[in-house]
N, C-alpha and C positions, 0 to 999 in steps of 0.2 A: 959617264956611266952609260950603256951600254939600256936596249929600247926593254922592257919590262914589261910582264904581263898586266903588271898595273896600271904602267904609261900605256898601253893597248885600250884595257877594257875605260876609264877614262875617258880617252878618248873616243872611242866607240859610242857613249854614253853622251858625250860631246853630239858626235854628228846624228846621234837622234832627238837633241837639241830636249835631254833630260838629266836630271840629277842621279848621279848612282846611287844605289843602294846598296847599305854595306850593312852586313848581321855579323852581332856578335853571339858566338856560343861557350859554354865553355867545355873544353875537353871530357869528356867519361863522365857528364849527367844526366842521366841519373847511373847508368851502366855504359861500357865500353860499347856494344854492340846497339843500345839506343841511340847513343850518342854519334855515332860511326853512321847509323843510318838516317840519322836530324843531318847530316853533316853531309851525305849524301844529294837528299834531297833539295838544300836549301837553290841549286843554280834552278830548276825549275819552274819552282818558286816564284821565281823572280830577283835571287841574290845577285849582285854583281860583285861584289869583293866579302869575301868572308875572312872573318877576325876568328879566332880559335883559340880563347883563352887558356891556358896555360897553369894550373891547378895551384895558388902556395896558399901555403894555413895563415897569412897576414897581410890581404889585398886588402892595404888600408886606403885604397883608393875607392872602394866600389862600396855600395848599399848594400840594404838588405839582401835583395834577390841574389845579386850576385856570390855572396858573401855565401849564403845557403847554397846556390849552385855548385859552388867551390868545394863546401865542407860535404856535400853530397860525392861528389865524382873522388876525392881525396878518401872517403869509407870506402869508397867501392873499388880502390885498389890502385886508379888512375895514377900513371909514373911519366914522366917525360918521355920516356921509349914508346911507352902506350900512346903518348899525344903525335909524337914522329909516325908512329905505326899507321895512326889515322890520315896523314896526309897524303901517305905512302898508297892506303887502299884506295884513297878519293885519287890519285892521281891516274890510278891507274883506268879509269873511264874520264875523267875530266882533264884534259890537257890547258882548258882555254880560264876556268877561273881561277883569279887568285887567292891565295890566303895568305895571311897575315897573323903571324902568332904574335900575340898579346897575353904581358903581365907584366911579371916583377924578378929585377935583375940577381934575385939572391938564388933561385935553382940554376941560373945560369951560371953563377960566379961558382957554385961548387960543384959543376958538372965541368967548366974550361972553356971562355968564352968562344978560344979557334976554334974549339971540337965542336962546341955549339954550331956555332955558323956553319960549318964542312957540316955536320949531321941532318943540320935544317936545310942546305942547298941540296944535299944526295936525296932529300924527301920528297921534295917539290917545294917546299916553300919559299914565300916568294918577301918576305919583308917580316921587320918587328916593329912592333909599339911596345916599348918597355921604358912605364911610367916614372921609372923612380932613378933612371939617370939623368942626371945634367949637362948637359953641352959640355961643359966643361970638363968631363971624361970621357969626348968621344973614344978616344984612343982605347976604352975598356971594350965595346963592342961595335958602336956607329960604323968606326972606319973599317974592322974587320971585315964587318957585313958590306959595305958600299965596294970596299976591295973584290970580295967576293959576289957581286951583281945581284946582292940581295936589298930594297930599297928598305929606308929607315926612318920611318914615319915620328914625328915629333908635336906631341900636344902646345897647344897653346890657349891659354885663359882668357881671361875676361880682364884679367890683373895683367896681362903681358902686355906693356907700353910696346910704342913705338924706339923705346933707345935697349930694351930687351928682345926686341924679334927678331933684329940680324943676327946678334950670337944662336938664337933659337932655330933659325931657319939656315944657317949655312952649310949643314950638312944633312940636310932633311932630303929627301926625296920620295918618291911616288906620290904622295900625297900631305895635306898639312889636316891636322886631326883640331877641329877649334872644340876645345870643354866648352859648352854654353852657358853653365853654371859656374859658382864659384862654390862648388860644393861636392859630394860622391854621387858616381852614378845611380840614376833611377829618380834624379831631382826632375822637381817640373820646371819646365822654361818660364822665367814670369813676363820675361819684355822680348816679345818676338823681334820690333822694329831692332831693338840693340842690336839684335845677333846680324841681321839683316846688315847692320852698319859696322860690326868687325869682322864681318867678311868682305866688303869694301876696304879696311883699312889694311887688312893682312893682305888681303892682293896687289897694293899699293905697295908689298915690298917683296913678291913671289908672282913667277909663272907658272907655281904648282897649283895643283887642284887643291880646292878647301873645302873640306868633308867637315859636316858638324854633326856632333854626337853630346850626351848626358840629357836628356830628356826628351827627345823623341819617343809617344810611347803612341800616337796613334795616325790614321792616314792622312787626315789632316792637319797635324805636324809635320808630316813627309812632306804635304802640298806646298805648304806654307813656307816651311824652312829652304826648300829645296827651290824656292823662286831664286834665292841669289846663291845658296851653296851648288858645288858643284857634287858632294854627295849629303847625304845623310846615313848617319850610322843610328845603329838602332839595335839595344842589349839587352837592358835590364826587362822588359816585356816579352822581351821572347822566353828569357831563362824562367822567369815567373810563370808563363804559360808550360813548361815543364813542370815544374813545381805544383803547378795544378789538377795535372792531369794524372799524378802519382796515386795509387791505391792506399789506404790505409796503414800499408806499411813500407808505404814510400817508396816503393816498386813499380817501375815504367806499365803501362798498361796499353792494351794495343791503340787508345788512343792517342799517346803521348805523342810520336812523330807528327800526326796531323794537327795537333794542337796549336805546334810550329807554324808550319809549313802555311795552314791559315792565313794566320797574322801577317806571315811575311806577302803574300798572295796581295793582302788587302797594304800594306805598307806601299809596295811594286807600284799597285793602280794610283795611290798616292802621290805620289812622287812621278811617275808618268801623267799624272796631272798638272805639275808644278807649274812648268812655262805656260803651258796651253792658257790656264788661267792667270796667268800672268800677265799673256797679251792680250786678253781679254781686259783685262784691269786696265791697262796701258790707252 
């Protein structure tokens, strides 16, 4: 496969000897043109790979926040064309970050997984994370997308053994997505060391980068996590910082965008913290 804008920014992130920062948002929350301009903003921020959730009415994998971000942007009218539409405007001033659409394989399956992949490569995107296929159907989207030089990001647990990670990891690329929990997003980490020591183990069977995500929610979780991960991803806090900033009748307010962009600011400094005190510990 063929050098990605993910294997770029990675590496980039690499030679300034920090853990990337990856946000998740989801598509059209609270409205298209909120969202469109959260989605805008986030590379200055401080994002380095953005995740772009992908709207279905049964993310049985996410929490609360998400769950509400979802049934929020899904009222407000948000459609797969409208999530393509978004990548399409963000691309046209940002050439250098990537995204990565992230969900659930059932709007793919009854949109046509080739047309999917052709629609999401003519947008700009650049990979998926879709939680609810198994290795064992790459052939429904993995290999399309890899065929087509788009990378194919694969979760892995807290429960994925050592005699489970080669089938998990053989067609994965740009990145390896470790859950830190054994539970839905928005969970809180309980045993930092753990995660610290399955990202030792999953490198022991991959040259990919290993991003951890499902409980990340503040900068010293970025600091912390981000000593031995090569990113940190970071969701359910930001979507929730939407959610907070809604008026009364749950309509974007001019502070909504910066409510974002915040967090992710203060996430950035965290994680550009990680090594530094690391060697300092060392």
């Amino acid at each position: 496969m063929t050098d990605t804008r993910i294997d770029r920014r990675f590496a980039a992130c690499r030679a300034e000897n920090r853990p990337a920062l990856v946000t998740f948002i989801t598509a059209g929350d609270p409205d298209l043109a909120t969202s469109q301009a959260i989605l805008d903003a986030l590379p200055a921020a401080g994002a380095d790979v953005i995740e772009l959730g992908m709207p279905f009415s049964d993310p049985m994998a996410e929490g609360v926040p998400i769950q509400l971000a979802t049934q929020r942007a899904l009222a407000g009218g948000q459609t797969m064309n409208r999530t393509l539409d978004m990548v399409r405007a963000f691309r046209k001033h940002d050439q250098d970050t990537p995204i990565v659409l992230m969900g659930y394989y059932n709007p793919i399956y009854v949109r046509d997984p080739v047309r999917f992949v052709a629609e999401a490569k003519d947008a700009g995107v650049d990979g998926f994370i879709v939680v609810d296929i198994p290795p064992e159907a790459d052939d429904e989207l993995c290999l399309p997308a890899l065929e087509a030089g788009l990378n194919f990001i694969r979760l892995t647990t807290p429960t994925t053994d050592d005699r489970r990670l080669p089938t998990v990891l053989a067609n994965t690329s740009g990145f390896v997505y470790y859950v830190s929990v054994t539970g839905i997003t928005g969970a809180t980490i309980s045993n930092r060391t753990s995660v610290a020591e399955a990202v030792r183990r999953i490198k022991g069977h991959t040259d990919l980068p290993v991003a951890v995500g499902f409980g990340v929610k503040t900068a010293e979780d970025a600091e912390v996590i981000g000593r031995d991960a090569d990113g940190v991803v970071v969701g359910s806090v930001l979507v929730d910082a939407v959610r907070k900033s809604l008026d009364s009748q749950g309509r974007a307010t001019e502070g909504t965008r910066d409510a974002v962009t915040r967090i992710v600011r203060d996430l950035a400094a965290g994680a550009a913290r990680a090594r530094a005190t690391a060697e300092q510990a060392g």
